[in-house]
Each structure stands twice: as structure tokens, then as C-alpha cells.
C-alpha positions in Angstrom: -15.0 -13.1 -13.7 -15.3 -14.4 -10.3 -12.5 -14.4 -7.6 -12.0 -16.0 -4.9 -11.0 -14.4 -1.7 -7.0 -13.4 -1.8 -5.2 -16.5 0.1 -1.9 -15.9 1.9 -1.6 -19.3 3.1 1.1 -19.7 1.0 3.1 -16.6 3.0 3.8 -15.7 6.3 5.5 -12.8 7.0 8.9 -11.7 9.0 9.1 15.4 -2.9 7.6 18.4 -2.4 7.8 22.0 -1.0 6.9 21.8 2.9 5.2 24.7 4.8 5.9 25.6 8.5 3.2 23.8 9.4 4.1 20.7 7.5 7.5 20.4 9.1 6.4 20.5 12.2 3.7 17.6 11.7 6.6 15.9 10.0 8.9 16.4 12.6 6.6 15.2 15.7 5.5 11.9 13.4 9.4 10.9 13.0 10.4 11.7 16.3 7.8 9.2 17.5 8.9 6.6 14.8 13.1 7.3 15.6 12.7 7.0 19.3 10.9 4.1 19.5 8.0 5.5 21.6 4.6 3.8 21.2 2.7 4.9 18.4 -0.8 3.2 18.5 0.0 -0.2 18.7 3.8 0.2 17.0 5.4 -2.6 18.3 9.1 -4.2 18.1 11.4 -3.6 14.8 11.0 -6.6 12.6 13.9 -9.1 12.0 15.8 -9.8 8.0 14.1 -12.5 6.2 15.8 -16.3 5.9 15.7 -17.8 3.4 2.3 -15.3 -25.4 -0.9 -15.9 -25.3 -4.0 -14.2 -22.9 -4.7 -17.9 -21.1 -1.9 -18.0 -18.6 -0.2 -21.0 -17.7 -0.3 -22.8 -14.8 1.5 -21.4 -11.7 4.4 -23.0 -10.3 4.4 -23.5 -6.2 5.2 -20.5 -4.2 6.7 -20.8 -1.1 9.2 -17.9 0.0 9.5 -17.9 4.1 9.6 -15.5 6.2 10.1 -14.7 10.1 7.5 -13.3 12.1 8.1 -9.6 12.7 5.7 -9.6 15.3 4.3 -5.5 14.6 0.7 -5.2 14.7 -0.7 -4.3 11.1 -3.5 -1.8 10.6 -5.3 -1.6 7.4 -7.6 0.7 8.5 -7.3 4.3 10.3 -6.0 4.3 13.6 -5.7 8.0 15.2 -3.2 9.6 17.9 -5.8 11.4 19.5 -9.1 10.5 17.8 -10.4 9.1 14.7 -10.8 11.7 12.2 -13.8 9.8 11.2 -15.9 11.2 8.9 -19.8 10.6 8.7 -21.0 8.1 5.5 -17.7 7.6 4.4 -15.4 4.1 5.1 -12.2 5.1 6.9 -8.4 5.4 5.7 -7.9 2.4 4.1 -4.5 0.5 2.7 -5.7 -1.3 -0.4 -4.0 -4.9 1.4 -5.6 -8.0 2.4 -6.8 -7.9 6.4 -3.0 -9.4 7.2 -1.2 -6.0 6.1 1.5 -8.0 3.9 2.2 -9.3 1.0 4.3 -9.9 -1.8 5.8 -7.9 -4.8 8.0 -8.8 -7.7 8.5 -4.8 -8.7 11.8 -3.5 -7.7 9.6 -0.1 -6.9 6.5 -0.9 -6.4 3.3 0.9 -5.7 1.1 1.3 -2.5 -2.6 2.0 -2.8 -4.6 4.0 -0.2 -8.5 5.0 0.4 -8.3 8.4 1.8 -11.9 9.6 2.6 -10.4 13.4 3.4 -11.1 16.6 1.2 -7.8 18.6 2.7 -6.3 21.6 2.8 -2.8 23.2 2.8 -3.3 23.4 6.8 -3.0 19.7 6.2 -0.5 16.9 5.4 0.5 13.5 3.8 3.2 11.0 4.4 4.2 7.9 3.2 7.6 5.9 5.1 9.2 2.9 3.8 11.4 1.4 6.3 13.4 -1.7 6.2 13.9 -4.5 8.6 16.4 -2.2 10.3 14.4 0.1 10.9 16.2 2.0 8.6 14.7 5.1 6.5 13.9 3.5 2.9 12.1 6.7 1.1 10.1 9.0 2.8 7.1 11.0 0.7 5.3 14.3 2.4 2.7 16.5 0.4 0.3 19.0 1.2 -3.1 18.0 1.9 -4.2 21.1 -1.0 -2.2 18.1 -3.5 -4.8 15.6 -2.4 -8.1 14.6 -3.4 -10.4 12.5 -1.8 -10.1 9.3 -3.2 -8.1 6.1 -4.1 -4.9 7.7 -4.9 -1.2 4.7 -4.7 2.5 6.5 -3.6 4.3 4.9 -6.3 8.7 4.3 -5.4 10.8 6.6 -7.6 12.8 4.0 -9.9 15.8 5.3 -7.8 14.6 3.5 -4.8 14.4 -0.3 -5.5 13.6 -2.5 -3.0 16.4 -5.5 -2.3 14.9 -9.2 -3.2 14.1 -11.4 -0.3 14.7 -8.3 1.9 11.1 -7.2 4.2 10.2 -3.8 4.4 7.0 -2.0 6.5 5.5 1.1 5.2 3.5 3.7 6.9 0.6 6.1 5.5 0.0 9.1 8.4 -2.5 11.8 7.7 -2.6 15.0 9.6 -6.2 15.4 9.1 -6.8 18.3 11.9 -5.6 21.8 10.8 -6.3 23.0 14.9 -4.6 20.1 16.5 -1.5 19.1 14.9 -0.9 16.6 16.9 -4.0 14.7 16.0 -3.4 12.4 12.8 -5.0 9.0 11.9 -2.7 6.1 10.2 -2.1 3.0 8.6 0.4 0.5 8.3 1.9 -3.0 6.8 4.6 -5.2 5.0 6.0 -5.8 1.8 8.9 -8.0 0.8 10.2 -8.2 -2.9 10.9 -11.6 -4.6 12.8 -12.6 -7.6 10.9 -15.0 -9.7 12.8 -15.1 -13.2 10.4 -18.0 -14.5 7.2 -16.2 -13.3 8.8 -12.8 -14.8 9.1 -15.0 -18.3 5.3 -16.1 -17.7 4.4 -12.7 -17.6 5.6 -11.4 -20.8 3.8 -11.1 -23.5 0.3 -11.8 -21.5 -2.3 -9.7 -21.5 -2.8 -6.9 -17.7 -5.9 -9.3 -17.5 -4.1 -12.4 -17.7 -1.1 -10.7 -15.4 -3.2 -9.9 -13.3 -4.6 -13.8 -12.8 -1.3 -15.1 -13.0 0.0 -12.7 -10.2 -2.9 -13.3 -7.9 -2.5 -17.3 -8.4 1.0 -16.7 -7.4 0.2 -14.5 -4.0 1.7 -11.8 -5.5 -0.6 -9.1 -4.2 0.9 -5.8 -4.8 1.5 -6.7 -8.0 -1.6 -8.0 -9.0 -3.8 -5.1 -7.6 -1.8 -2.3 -9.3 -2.2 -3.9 -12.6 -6.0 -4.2 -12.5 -6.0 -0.4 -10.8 -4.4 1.2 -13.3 -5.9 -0.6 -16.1 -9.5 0.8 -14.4 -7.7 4.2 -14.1 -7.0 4.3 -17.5 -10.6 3.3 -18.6 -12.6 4.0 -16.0 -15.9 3.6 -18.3 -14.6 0.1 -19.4 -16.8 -2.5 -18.1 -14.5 -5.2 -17.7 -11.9 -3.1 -16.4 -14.3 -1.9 -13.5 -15.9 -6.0 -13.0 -11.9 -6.6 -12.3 -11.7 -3.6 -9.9 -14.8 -4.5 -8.3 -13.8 -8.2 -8.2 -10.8 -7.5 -6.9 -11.6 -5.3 -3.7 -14.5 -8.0 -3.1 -11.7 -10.3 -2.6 -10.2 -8.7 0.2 -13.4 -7.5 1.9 -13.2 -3.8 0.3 -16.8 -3.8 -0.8 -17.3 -0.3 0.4 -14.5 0.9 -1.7 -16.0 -0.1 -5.2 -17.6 3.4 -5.7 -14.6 5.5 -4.8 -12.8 7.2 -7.8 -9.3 6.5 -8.6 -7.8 10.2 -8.3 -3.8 11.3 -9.5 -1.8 11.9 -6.7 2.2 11.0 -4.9 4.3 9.4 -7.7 7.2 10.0 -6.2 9.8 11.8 -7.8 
């Protein structure tokens, strides 16, 4: 089926054994994050938010608000020192419409990433949820050797559940040059969690296809593009499961994307 290009008009917006060499990445990468020191466009902290059948039924009017947290959003890699580009292949890419944000109804959701890099153990990971604090949410670091190039999502261990109405930004950083530590490409964006006990009541009993349309009507991004991923994970030679993957990257300008394979990687423990 057809969709139509995602609209957020409706929202605006407020682990694993580490080598040596790991650490040190890590270590650099926070110290840039703690200290406040610009980090490729990092901006200001952002401030607390204010305020049974297949066919789904019509979607109520969604209007949480927000306040503008003013931090530039990068879907796409952005590099330290360099791009870490790589020749025929698109670029790290967050799974997120061009804004960075959107909206989840999971208490611990997931976060889907291209990563065009075949790595090594020379190499690292890492995935930060912070809130609107600034405040360390979770923090998920792996080996590059536990990687695969690919569409891989950090999924939130169900010990770390996100607060409704609350905004959070998350960072993806990738240490992709084993000579220069210091050289690492990232992205980053928003999320903020809302509790919608009639659209969770909707939901039940409905089909991931019909979810997945009621979630997308509702601007519930996150939501609705981890159902249709993992259903395509699970089938991958399912036709209509991979018309609704391919429909849904078309919908946020992810064309280049449709022929990447969906690889296991950073559930979080």
C-alpha cells in the first residue's frame, strides 16, 4: 500500500566487555558530551516538556506540545575529524524522519540505525540516551567485531523505561578509524514518550499491519517503524512485509536504504 510522506505537523518538539582501546574512545566521546564542549554542531541542553479487527479505526486528534529544545538534529553522519565516508554506500543513517524527533508510546523503545561500516575489534559503538537534563539515561558500547554492516536498532533494556511526557535526545557515535581514535562520525535526535490509554485499547487485538497504520496516522513514529522492521526481519522473503519496509523508508526519503539487510545487533541487556 501506498504512504504518504510521514507528517509531524502535528508535533513539535522541546553491556559489553570493553577493550583498552574502547575505553579510551569512550572516555574522550563523554568527556566532550559532560563538559559541554562543542561537538559538531551540539548545541544548548534542551528544556522539560509542558504540557479486534485488521481495519483500524479512525484516529483520534493528536496534539501533545512541546518546547523547542533548540539542538541541531543530524540524521545523517557527521564526523569529528572527517567523514568516514565510504565509496557506493549511503552514510550512517538514524532511521527518523529529516526533523530528528518523534514520538513513542513504548516505555523502552527501540532506535534504528544504517551503519554502512564492516568493523573490527580496533573499533567501537555507542548509543547515549539523555534526558532533558542532560542527565545520563542508558548508555550502550560494543565492539565494532559485534557489528555488521547493516540496519541493526539499540533496543532499551525493560529496566530503563522512559517517563511519559518527559523528552529525551539520543546519540549514535561510531569510532570508525582504528589509527585515529579521535576520528568518529555520529548522529543524533529526540524522542519523547506519551501515554495514550485509548490509542493503546485501539491497538489490541489489531493486526502489526494495521498497528502499524494506526501508529503512523497517530505521528507515532518510533512505534510505527519498529513494528513494520521487525515484522520484515522476521520474514524477510515476505512480500508484503518488504512493500511495508520499502513503503515505509520511501516515506521519509530513505530510498537508498531499501536494499540494506536487517542484521542482529545491541539489544541491550
Amino acid at each position: 500500500m501506498a504512504i504518504k510522506p510521514f507528517n509531524l505537523t502535528q508535533t513539535r518538539f522541546i553491556s559489553c566487555g570493553f577493550s583498552a582501546h574502547t575505553r579510551l574512545i569512550h572516555a574522550s566521546f563523554l568527556s566532550l558530551l559532560w563538559l559541554g564542549l562543542p561537538l559538531a554542531g551540539w548545541g544548548a541542553t534542551p528544556s522539560r516538556t509542558t504540557g479486534q479487527s485488521d481495519n483500524p479505526p479512525q484516529p483520534t486528534q493528536a496534539s501533545p506540545e512541546f518546547s523547542d529544545v533548540g539542538r541541531p538534529r543530524r540524521r545523517q553522519g557527521g564526523g569529528s575529524r572527517g567523514s568516514c565516508l565510504i565509496a557506493d554506500k549511503p552514510p550512517l543513517t538514524a532511521l527518523v524522519p529529516n526533523s530528528g524527533t518523534g514520538l513513542t508510546l513504548a516505555q523502552s523503545p527501540s532506535f534504528w540505525f544504517y551503519l554502512p561500516y564492516d568493523l573490527s575489534e580496533h573499533h567501537s559503538v555507542e548509543f547515549v540516551l539523555k534526558d532533558s537534563q542532560d542527565n545520563l539515561v542508558h548508555r550502550k558500547t560494543i565492539d565494532g567485531e559485534q557489528t555488521a554492516s547493516g540496519i541493526l536498532n539499540f533496543r532499551l533494556p525493560p529496566s530503563v523505561i522512559l517517563e511519559a511526557n518527559q523528552s529525551y535526545e539520543w546519540y549514535l557515535l561510531v569510532q570508525c578509524d582504528a589509527v585515529n581514535p579521535e576520528r568518529f562520525v555520529f548522529v543524533n535526535g529526540a524522542i519523547q514518550r506519551l501515554e495514550r490509554p485509548e490509542l493503546q485499547q485501539q491497538l489490541a487485538g489489531l493486526s502489526p499491519e494495521a498497528q502499524a497504520t494506526l501508529y503512523r496516522a497517530e505521528n507515532f513514529w518510533y512505534d510505527a517503524l519498529d513494528t513494520v522492521a521487525v515484522q520484515f526481519q522476521n520474514a524477510p522473503r515476505d512480500s508484503k512485509s518488504r512493500r511495508e519496509w520499502q513503503a515505509i523508508l520511501q516515506s521519509i526519503g530513505l530510498v537508498d536504504l531499501e536494499s540494506q539487510p536487517l542484521v542482529s545487533c545491541c539489544t541491550a541487556e
